[in-house]
PDB file with SEQRES, HELIX, SHEET and CRYST1 records, atoms N, CA, C and O in Angstrom:
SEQRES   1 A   78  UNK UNK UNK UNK UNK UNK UNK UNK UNK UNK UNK UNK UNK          
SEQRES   2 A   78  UNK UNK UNK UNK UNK UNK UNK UNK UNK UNK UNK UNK UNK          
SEQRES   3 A   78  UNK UNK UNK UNK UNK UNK UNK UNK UNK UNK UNK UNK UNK          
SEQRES   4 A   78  UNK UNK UNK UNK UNK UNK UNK UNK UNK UNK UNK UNK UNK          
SEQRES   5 A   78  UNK UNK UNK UNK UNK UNK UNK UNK UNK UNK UNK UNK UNK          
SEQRES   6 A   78  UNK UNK UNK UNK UNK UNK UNK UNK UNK UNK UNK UNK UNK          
HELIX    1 AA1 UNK A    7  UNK A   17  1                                  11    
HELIX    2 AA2 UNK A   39  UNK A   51  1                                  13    
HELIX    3 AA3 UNK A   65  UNK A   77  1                                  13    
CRYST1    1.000    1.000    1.000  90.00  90.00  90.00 P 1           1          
ATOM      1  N   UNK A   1      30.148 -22.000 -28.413  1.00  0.00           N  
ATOM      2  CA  UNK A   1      28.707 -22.170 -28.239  1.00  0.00           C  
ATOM      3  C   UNK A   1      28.322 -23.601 -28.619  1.00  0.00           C  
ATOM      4  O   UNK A   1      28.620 -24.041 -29.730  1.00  0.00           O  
ATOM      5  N   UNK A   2      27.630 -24.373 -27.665  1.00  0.00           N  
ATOM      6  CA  UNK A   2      27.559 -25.600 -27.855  1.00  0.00           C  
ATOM      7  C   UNK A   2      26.201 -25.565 -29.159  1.00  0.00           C  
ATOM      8  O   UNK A   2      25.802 -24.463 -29.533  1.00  0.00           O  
ATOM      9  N   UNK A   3      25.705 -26.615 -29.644  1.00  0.00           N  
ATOM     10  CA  UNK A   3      25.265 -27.074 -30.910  1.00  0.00           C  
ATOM     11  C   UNK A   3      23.880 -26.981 -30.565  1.00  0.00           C  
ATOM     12  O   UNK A   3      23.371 -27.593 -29.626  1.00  0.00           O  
ATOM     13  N   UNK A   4      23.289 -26.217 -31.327  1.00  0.00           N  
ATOM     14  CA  UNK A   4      21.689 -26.449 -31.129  1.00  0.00           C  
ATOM     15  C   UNK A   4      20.956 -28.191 -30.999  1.00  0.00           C  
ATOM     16  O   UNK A   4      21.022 -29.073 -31.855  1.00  0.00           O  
ATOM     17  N   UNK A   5      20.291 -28.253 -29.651  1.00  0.00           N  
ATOM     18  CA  UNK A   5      19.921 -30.180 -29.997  1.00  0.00           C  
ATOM     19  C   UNK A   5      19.201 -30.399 -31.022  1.00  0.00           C  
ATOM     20  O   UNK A   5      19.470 -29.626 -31.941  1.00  0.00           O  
ATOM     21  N   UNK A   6      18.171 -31.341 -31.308  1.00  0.00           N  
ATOM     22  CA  UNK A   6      17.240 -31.832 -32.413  1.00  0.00           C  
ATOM     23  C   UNK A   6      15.985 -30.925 -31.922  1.00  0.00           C  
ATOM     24  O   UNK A   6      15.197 -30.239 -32.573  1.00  0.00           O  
ATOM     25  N   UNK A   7      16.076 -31.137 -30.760  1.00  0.00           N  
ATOM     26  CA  UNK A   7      14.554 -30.371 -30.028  1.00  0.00           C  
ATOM     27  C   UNK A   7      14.105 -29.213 -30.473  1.00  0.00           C  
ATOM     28  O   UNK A   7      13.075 -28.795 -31.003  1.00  0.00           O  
ATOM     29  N   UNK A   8      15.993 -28.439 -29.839  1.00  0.00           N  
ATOM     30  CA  UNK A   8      15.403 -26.725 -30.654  1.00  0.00           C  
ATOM     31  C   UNK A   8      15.423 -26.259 -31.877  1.00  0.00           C  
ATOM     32  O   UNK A   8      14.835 -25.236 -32.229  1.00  0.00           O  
ATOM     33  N   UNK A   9      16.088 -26.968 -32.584  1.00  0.00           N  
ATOM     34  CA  UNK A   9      16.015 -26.441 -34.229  1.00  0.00           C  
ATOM     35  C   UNK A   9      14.462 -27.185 -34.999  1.00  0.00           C  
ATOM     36  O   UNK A   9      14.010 -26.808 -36.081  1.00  0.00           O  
ATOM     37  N   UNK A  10      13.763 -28.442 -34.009  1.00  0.00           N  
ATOM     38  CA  UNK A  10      12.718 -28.238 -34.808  1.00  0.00           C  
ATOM     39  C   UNK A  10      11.748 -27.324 -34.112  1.00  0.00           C  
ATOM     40  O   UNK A  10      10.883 -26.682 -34.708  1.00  0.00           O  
ATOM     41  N   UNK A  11      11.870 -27.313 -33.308  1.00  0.00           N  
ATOM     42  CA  UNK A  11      10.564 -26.407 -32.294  1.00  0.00           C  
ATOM     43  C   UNK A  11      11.144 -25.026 -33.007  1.00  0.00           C  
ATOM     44  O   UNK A  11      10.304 -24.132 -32.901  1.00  0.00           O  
ATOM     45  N   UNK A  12      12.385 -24.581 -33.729  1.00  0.00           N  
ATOM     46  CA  UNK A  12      12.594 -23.800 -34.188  1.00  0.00           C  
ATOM     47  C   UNK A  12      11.805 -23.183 -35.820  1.00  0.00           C  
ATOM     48  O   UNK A  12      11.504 -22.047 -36.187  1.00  0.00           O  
ATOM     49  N   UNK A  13      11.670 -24.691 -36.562  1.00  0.00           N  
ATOM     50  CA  UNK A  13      11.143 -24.660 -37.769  1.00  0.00           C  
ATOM     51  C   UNK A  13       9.332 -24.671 -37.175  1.00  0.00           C  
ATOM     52  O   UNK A  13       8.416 -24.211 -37.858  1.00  0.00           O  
ATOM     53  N   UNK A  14       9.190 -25.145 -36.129  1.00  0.00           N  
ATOM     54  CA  UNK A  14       7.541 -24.877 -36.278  1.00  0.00           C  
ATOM     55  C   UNK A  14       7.311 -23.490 -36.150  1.00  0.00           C  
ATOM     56  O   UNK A  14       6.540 -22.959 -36.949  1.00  0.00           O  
ATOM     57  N   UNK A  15       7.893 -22.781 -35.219  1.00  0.00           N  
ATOM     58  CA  UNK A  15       7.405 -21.491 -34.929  1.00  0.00           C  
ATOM     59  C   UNK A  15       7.900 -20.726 -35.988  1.00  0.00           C  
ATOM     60  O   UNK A  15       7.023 -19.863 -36.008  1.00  0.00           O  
ATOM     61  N   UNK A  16       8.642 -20.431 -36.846  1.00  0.00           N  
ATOM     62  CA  UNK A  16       8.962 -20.265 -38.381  1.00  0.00           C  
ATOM     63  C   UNK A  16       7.896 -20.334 -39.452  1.00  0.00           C  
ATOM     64  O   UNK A  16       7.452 -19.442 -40.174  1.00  0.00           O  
ATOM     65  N   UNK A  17       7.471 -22.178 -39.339  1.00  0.00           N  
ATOM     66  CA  UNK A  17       6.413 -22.068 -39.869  1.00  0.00           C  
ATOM     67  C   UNK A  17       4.690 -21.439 -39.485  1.00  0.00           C  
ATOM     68  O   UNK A  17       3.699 -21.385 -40.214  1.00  0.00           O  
ATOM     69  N   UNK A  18       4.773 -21.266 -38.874  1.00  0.00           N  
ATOM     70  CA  UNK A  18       3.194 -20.986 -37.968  1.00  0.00           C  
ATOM     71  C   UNK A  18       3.265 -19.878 -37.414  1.00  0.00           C  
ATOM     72  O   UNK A  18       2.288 -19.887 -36.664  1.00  0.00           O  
ATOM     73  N   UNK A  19       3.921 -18.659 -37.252  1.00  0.00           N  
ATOM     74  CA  UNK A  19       4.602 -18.098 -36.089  1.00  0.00           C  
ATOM     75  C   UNK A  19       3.915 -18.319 -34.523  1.00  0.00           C  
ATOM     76  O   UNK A  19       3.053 -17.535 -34.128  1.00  0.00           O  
ATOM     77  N   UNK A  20       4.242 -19.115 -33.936  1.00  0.00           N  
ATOM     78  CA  UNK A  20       4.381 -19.300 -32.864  1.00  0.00           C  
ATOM     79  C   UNK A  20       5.301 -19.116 -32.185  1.00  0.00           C  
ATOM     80  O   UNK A  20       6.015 -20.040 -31.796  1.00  0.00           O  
ATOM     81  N   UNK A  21       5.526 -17.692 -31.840  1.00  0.00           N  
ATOM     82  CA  UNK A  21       6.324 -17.119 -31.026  1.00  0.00           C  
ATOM     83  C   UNK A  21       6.068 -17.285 -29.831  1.00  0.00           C  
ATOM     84  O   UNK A  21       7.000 -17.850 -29.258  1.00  0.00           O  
ATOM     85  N   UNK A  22       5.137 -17.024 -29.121  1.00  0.00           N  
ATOM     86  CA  UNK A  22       4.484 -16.869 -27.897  1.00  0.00           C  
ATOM     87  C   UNK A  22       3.741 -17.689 -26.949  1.00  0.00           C  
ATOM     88  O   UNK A  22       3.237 -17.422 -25.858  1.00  0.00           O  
ATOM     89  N   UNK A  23       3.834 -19.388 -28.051  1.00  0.00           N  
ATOM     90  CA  UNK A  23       3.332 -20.335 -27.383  1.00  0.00           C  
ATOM     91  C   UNK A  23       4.477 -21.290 -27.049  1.00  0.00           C  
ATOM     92  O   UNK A  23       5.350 -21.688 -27.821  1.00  0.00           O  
ATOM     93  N   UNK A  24       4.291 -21.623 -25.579  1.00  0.00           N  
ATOM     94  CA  UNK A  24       5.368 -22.780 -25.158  1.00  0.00           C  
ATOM     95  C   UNK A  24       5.247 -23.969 -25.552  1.00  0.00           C  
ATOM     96  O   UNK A  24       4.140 -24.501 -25.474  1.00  0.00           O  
ATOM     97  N   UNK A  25       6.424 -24.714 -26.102  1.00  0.00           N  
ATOM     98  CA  UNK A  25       6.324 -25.917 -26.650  1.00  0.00           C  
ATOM     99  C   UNK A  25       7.158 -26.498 -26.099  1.00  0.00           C  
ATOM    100  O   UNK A  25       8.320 -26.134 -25.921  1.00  0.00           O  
ATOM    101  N   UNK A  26       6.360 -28.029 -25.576  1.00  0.00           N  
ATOM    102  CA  UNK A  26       7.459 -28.950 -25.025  1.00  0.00           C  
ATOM    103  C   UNK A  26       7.281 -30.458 -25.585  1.00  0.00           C  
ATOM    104  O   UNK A  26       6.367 -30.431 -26.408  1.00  0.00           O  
ATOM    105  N   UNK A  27       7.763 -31.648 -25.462  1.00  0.00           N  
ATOM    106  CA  UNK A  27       8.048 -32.423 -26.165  1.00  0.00           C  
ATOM    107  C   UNK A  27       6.467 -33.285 -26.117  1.00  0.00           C  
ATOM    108  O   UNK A  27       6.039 -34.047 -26.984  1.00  0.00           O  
ATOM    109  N   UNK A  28       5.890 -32.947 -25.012  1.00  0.00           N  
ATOM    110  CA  UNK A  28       4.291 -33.476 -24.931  1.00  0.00           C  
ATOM    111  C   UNK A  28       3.318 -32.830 -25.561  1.00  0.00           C  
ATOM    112  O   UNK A  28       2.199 -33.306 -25.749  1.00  0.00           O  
ATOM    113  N   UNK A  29       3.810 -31.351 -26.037  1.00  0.00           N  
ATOM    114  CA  UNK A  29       2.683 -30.880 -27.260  1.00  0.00           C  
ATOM    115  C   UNK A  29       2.467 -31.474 -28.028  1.00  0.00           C  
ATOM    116  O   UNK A  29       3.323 -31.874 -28.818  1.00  0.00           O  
ATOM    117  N   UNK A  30       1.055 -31.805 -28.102  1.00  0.00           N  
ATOM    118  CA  UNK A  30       0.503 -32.113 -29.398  1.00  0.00           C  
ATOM    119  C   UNK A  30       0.428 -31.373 -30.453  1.00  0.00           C  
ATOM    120  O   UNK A  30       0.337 -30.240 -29.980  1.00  0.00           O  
ATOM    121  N   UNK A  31       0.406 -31.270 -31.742  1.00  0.00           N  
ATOM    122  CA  UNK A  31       0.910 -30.694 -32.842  1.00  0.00           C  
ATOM    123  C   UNK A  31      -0.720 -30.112 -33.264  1.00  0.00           C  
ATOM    124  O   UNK A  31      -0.737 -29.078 -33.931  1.00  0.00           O  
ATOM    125  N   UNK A  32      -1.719 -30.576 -32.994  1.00  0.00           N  
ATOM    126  CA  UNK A  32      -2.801 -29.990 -32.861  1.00  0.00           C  
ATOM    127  C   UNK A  32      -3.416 -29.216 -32.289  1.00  0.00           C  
ATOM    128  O   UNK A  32      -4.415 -28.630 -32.707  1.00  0.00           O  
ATOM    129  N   UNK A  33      -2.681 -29.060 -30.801  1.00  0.00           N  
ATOM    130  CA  UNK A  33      -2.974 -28.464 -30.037  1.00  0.00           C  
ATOM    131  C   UNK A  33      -2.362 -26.694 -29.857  1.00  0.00           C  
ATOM    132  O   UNK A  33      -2.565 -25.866 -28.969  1.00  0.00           O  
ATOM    133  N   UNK A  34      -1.709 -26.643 -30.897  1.00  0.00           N  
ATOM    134  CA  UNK A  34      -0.792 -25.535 -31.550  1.00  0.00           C  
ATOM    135  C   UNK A  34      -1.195 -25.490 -32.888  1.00  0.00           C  
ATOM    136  O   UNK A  34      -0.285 -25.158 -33.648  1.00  0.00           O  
ATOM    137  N   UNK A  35      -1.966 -25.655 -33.264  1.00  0.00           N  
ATOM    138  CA  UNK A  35      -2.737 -25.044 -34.702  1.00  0.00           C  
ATOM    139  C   UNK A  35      -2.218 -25.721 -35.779  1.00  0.00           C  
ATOM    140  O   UNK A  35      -2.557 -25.411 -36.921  1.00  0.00           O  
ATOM    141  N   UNK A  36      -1.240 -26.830 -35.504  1.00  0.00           N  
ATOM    142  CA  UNK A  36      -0.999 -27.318 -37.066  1.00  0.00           C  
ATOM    143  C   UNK A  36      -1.766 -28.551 -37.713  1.00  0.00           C  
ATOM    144  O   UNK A  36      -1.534 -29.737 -37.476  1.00  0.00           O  
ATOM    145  N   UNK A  37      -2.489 -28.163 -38.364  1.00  0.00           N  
ATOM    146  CA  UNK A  37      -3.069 -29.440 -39.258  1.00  0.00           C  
ATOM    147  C   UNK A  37      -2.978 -30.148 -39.943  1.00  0.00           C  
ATOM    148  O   UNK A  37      -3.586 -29.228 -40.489  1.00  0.00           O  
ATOM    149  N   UNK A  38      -2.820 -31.074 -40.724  1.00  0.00           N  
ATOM    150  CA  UNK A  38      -2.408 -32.123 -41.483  1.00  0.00           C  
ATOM    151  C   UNK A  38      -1.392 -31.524 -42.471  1.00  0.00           C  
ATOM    152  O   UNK A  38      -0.307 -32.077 -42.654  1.00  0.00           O  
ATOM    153  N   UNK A  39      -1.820 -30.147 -43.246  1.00  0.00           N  
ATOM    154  CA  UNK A  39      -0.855 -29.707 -44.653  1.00  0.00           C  
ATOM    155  C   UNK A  39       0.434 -28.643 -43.399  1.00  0.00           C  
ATOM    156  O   UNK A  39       1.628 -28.372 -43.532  1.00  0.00           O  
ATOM    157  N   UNK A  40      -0.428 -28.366 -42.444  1.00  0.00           N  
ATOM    158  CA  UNK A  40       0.905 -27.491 -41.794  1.00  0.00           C  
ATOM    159  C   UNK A  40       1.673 -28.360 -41.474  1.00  0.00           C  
ATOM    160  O   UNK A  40       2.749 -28.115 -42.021  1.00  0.00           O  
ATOM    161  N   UNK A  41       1.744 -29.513 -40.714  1.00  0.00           N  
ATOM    162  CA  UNK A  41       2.753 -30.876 -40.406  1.00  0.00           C  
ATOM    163  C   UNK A  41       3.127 -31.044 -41.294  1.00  0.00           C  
ATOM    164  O   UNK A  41       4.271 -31.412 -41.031  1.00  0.00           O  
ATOM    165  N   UNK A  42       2.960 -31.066 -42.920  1.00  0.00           N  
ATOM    166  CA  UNK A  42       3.297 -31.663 -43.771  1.00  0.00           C  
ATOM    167  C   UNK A  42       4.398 -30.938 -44.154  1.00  0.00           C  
ATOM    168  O   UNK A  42       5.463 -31.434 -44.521  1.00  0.00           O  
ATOM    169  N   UNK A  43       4.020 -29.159 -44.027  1.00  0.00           N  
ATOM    170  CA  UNK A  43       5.098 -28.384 -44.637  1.00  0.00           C  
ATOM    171  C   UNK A  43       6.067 -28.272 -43.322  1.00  0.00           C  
ATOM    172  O   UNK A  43       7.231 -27.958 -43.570  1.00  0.00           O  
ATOM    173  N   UNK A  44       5.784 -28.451 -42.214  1.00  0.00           N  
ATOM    174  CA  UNK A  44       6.681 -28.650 -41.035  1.00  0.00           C  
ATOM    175  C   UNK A  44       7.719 -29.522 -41.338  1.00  0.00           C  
ATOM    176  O   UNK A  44       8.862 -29.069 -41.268  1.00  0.00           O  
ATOM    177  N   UNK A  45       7.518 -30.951 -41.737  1.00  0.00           N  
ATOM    178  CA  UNK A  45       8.194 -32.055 -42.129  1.00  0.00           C  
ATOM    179  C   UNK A  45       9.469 -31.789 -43.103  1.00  0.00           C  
ATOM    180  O   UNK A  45      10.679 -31.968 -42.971  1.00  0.00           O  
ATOM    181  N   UNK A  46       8.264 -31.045 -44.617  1.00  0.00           N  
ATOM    182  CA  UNK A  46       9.687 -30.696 -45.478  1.00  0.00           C  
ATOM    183  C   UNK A  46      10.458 -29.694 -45.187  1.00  0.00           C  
ATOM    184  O   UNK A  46      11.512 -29.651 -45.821  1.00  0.00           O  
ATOM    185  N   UNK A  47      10.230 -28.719 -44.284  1.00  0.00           N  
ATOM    186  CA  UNK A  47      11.210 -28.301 -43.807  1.00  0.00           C  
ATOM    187  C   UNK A  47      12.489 -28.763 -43.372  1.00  0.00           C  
ATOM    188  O   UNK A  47      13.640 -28.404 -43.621  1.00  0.00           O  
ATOM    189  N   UNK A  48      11.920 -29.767 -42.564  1.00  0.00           N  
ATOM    190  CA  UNK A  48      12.810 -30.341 -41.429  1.00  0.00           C  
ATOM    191  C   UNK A  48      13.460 -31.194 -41.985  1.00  0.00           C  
ATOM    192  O   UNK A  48      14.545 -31.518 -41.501  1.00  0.00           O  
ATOM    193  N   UNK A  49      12.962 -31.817 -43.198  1.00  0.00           N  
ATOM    194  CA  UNK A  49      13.829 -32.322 -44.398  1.00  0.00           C  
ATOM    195  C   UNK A  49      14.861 -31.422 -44.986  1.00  0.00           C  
ATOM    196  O   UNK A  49      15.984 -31.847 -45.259  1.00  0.00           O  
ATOM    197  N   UNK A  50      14.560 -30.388 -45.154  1.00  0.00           N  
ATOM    198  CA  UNK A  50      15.714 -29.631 -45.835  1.00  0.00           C  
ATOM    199  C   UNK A  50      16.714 -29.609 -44.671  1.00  0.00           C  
ATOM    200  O   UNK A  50      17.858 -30.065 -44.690  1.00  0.00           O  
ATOM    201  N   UNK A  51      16.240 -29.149 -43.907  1.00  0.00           N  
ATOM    202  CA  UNK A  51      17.533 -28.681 -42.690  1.00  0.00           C  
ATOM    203  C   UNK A  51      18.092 -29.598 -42.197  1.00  0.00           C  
ATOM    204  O   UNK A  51      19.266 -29.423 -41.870  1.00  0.00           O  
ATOM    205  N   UNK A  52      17.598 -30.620 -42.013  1.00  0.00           N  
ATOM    206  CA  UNK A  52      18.417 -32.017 -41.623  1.00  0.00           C  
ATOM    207  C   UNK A  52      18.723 -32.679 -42.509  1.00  0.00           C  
ATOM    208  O   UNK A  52      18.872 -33.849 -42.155  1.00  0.00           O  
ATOM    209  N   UNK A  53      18.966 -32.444 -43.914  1.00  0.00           N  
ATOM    210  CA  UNK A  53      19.211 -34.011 -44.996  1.00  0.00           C  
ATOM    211  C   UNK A  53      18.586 -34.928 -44.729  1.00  0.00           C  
ATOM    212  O   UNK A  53      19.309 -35.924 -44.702  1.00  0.00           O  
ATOM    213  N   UNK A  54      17.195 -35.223 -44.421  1.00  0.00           N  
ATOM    214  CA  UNK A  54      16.729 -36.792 -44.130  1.00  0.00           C  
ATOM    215  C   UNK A  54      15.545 -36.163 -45.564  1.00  0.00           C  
ATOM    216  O   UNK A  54      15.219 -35.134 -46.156  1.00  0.00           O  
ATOM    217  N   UNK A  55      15.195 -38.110 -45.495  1.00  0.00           N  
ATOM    218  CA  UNK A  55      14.095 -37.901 -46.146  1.00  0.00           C  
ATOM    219  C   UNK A  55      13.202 -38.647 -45.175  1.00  0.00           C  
ATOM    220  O   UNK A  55      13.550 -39.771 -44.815  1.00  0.00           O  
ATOM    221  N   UNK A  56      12.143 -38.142 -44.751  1.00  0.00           N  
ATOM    222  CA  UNK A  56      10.642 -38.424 -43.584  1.00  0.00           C  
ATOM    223  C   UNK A  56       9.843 -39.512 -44.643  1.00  0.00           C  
ATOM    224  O   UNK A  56       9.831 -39.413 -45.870  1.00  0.00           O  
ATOM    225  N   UNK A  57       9.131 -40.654 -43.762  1.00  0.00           N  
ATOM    226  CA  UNK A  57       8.395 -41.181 -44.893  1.00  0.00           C  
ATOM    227  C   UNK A  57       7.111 -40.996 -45.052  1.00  0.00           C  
ATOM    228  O   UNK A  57       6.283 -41.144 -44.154  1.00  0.00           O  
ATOM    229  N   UNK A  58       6.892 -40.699 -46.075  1.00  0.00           N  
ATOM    230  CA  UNK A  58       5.327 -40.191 -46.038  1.00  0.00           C  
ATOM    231  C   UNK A  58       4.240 -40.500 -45.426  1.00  0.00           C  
ATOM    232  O   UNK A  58       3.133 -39.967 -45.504  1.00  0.00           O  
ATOM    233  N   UNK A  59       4.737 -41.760 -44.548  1.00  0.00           N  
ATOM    234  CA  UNK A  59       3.274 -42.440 -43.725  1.00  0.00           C  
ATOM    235  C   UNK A  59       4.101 -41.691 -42.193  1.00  0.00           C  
ATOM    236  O   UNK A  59       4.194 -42.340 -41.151  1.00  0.00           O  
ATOM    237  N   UNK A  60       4.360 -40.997 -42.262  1.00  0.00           N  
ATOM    238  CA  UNK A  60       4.811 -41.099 -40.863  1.00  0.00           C  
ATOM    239  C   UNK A  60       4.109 -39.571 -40.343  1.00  0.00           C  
ATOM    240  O   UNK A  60       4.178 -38.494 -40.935  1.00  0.00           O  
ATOM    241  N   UNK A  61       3.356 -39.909 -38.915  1.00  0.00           N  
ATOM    242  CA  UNK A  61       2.636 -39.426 -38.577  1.00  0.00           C  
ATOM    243  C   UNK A  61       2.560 -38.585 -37.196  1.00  0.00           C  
ATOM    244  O   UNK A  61       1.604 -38.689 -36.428  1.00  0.00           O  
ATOM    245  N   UNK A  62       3.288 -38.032 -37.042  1.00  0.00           N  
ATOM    246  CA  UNK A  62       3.705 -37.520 -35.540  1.00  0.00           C  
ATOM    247  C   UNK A  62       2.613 -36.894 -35.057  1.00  0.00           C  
ATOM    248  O   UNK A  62       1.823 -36.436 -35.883  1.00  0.00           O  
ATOM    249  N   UNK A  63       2.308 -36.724 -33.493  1.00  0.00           N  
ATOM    250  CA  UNK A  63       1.236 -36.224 -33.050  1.00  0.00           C  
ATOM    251  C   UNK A  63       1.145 -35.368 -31.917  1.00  0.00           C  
ATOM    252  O   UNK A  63       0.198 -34.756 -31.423  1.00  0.00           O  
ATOM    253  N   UNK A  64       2.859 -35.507 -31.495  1.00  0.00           N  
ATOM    254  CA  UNK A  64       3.566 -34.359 -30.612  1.00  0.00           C  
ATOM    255  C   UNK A  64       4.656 -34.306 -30.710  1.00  0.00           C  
ATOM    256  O   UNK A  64       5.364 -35.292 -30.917  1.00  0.00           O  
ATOM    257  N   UNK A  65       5.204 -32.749 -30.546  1.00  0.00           N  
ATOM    258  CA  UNK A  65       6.559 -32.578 -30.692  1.00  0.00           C  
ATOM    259  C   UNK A  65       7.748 -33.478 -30.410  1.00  0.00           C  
ATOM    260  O   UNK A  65       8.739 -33.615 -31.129  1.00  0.00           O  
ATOM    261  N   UNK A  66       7.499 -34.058 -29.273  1.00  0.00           N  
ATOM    262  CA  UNK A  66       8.162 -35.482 -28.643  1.00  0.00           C  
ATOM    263  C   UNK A  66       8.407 -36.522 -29.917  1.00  0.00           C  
ATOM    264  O   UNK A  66       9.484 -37.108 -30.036  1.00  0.00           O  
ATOM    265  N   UNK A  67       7.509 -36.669 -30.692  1.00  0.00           N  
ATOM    266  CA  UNK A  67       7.802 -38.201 -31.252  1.00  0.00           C  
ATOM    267  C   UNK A  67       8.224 -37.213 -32.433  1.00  0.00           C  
ATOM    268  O   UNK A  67       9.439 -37.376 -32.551  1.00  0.00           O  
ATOM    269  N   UNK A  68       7.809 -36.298 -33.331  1.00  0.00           N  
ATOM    270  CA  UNK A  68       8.140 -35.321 -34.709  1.00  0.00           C  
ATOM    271  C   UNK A  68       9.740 -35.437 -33.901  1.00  0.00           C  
ATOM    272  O   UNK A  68      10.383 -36.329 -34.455  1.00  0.00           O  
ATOM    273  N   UNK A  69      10.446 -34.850 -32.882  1.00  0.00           N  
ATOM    274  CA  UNK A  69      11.480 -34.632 -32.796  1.00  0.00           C  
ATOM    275  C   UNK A  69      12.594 -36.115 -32.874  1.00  0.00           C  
ATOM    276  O   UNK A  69      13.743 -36.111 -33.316  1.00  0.00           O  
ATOM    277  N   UNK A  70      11.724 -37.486 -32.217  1.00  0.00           N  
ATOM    278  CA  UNK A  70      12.501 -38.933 -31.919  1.00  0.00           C  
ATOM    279  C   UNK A  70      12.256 -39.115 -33.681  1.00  0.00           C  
ATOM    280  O   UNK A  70      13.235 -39.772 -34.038  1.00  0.00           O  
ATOM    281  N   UNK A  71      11.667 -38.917 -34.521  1.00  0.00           N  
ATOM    282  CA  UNK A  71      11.174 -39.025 -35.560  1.00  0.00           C  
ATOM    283  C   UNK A  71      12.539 -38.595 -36.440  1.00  0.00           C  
ATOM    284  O   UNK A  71      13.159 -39.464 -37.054  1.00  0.00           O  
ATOM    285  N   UNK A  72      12.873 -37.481 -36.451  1.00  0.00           N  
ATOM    286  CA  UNK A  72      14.004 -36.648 -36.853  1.00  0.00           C  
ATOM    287  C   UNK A  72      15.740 -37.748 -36.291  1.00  0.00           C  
ATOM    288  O   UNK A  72      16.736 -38.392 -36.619  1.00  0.00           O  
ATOM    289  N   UNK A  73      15.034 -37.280 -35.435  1.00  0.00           N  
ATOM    290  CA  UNK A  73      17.022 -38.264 -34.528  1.00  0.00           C  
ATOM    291  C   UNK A  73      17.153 -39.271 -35.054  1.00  0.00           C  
ATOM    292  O   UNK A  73      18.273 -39.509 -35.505  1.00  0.00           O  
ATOM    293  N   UNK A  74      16.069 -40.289 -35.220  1.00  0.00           N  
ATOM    294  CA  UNK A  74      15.924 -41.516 -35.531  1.00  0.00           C  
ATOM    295  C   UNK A  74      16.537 -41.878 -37.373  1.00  0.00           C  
ATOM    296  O   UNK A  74      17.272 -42.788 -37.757  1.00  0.00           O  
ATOM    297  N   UNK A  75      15.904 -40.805 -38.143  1.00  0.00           N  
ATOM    298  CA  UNK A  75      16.577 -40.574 -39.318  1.00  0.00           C  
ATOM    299  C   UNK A  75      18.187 -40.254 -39.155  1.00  0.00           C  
ATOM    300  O   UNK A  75      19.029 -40.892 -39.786  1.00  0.00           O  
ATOM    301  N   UNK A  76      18.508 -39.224 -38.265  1.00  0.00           N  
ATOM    302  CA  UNK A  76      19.994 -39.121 -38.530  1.00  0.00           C  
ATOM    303  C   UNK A  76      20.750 -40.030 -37.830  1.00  0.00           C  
ATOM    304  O   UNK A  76      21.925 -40.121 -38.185  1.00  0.00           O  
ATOM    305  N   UNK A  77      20.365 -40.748 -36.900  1.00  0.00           N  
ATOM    306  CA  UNK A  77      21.343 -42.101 -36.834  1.00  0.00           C  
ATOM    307  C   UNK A  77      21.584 -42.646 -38.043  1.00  0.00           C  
ATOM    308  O   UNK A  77      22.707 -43.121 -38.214  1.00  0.00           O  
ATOM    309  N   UNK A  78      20.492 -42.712 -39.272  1.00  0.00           N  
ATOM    310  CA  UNK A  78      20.751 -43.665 -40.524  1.00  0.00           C  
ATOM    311  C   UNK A  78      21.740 -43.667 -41.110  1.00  0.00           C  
ATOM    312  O   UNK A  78      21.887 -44.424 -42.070  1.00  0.00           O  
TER     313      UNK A  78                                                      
END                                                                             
């Protein structure tokens, strides 16, 4: 079984966090536009900190799944 990408394991932790089961998410969702607000992104983030070993920097501000996910990759190149 090939490796979950970056995409689905975070689109995995949002709907985890929020349950958003039933809403489609693609890399042009806006993160607002799916109910998460500033402290839900926030706990989205440390999630995605735990599960990936990165540390996110606190100014960093994603505003759709697209960039939260280049956001993530971008750390594990480091």
């Amino acid at each position: 079984m090939a490796e979950e990408s970056t995409f689905d394991r975070v689109v995995k932790i949002l709907r985890e966090q929020d349950g958003l089961d039933d809403v489609e998410i693609t890399r042009d969702t806006k993160l607002s536009d799916i109910g998460l607000d500033s402290l839900a992104t926030v706990e989205a983030v440390m999630a995605c900190e735990d599960e990936f070993g990165i540390e996110v920097d606190a100014d960093a501000n994603p505003t759709t799944v697209g960039e939260f996910v280049d956001m993530v990759d971008n750390l594990l190149e480091k």
